[in-house]
C-alpha positions as CSV (number, residue, x, y, z in Angstrom):
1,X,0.0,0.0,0.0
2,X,1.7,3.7,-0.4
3,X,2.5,5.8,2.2
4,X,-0.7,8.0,1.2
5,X,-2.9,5.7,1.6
6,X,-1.8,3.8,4.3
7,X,-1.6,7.4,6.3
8,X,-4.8,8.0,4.8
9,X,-6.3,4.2,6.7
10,X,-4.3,5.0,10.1
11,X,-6.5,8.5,10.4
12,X,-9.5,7.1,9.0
13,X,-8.9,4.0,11.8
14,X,-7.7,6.5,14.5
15,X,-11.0,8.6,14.0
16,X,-13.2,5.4,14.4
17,X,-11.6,4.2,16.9
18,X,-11.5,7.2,18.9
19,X,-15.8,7.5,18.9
20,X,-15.7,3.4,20.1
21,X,-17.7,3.0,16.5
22,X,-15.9,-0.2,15.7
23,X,-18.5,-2.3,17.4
24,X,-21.2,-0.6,14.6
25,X,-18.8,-1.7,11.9
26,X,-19.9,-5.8,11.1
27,X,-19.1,-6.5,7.8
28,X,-22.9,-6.7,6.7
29,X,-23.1,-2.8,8.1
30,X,-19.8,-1.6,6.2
31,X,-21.3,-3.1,3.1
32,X,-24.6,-1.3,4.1
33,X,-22.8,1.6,4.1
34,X,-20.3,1.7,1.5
35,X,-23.2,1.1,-0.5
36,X,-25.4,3.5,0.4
37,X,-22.5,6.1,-0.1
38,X,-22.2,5.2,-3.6
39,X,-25.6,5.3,-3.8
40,X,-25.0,9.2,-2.6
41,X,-23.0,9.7,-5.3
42,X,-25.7,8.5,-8.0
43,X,-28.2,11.3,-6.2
44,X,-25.9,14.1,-8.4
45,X,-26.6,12.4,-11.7
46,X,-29.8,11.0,-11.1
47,X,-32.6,13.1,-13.9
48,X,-30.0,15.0,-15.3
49,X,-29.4,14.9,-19.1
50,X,-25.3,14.5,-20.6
51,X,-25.1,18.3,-21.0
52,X,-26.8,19.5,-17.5
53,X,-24.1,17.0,-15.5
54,X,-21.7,18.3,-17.5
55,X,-22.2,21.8,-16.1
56,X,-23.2,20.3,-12.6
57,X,-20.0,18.7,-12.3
58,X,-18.8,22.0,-12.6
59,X,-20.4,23.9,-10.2
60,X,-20.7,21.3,-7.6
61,X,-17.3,19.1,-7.8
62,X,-17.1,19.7,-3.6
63,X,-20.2,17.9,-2.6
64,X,-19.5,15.3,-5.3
65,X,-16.2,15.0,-3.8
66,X,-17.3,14.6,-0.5
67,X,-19.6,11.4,-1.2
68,X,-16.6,9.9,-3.1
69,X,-14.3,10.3,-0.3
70,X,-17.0,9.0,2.0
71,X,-17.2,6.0,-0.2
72,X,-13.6,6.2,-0.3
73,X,-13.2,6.0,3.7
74,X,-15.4,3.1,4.0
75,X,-13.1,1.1,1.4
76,X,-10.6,1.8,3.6
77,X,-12.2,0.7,6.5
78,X,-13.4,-2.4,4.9
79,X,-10.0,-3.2,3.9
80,X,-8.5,-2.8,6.7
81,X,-10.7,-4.5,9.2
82,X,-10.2,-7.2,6.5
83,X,-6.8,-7.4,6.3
84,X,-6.9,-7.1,2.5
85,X,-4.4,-5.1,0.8
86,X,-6.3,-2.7,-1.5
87,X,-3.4,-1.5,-3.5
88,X,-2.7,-5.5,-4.4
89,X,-6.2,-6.3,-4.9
90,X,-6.5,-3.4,-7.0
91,X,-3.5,-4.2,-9.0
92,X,-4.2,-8.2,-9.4
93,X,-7.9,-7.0,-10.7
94,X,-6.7,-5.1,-13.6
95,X,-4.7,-7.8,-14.8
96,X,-7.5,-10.0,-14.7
97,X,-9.5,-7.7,-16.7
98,X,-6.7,-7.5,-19.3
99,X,-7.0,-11.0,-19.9
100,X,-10.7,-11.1,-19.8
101,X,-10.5,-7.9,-22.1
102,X,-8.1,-8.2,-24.3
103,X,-7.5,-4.4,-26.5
104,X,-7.8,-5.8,-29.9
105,X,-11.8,-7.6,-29.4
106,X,-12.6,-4.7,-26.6
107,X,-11.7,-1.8,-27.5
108,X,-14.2,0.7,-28.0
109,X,-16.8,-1.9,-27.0
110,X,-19.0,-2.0,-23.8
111,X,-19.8,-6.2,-24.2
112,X,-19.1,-8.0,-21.2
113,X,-16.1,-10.2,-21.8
114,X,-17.8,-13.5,-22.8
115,X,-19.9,-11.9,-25.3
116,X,-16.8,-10.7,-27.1
C-alpha cells in the first residue's frame, strides 16, 4: 500500500476508533454503508441529461467529492478491518480484466467479456 494511503487508513482507523464506533462496523453494516455512499454519489446524476451533469459537475465538484471520499473512507475501513491489501487487490484485478479484455476484441466496446 503507499504511504498516502496507508496514512490516509491510520487517520481514518484513528478517527473510528477514537468515537468506540468499531463495534457498529460488522461486515454486513460496512457493506450497508459503503453502498449507500455510492448510492449518494448517484443522487448528483440521477434526472440529469449529458449536458446538464456536464455543467453540474462543474459547479458542484465539492459535494460530489465529499460522497466519493466518504465512499472512499469506507473502502478503507473495509479493507482494513479485512486485512486485505487494497493496492494489491486493485492491481491483481486489472490484470484480470486484461485477460478477460483483451484491447484488440474490446476496444471501444462495452460487451461484457464473454460476449466478445
Amino acid at each position: 500500500m503507499s504511504d498516502e494511503l496507508k496514512q490516509l487508513t491510520e487517520r481514518i482507523i484513528k478517527f473510528r476508533d477514537a468515537r468506540d464506533w468499531k463495534q457498529f462496523h460488522k461486515p454486513k453494516d460496512l457493506a450497508i454503508s459503503l453502498s449507500l455512499e455510492a448510492s449518494e454519489v448517484l443522487e448528483h446524476f440521477q434526472w440529469k441529461s449529458e449536458k446538464e451533469i456536464e455543467e453540474y459537475v462543474k459547479t458542484n465538484k465539492a459535494e460530489i467529492a465529499e460522497e466519493l471520499a466518504d465512499v472512499l473512507n469506507y473502502l478503507l475501513i473495509m479493507a482494513h478491518d479485512f486485512d486485505i491489501d487494497l493496492m494489491n487487490a486493485a492491481e491483481k484485478k486489472v490484470v484480470k480484466n486484461e485477460g478477460k479484455y483483451p484491447v484488440e476484441k474490446a476496444k471501444g466496446k462495452h460487451t461484457k467479456y464473454d460476449k466478445l
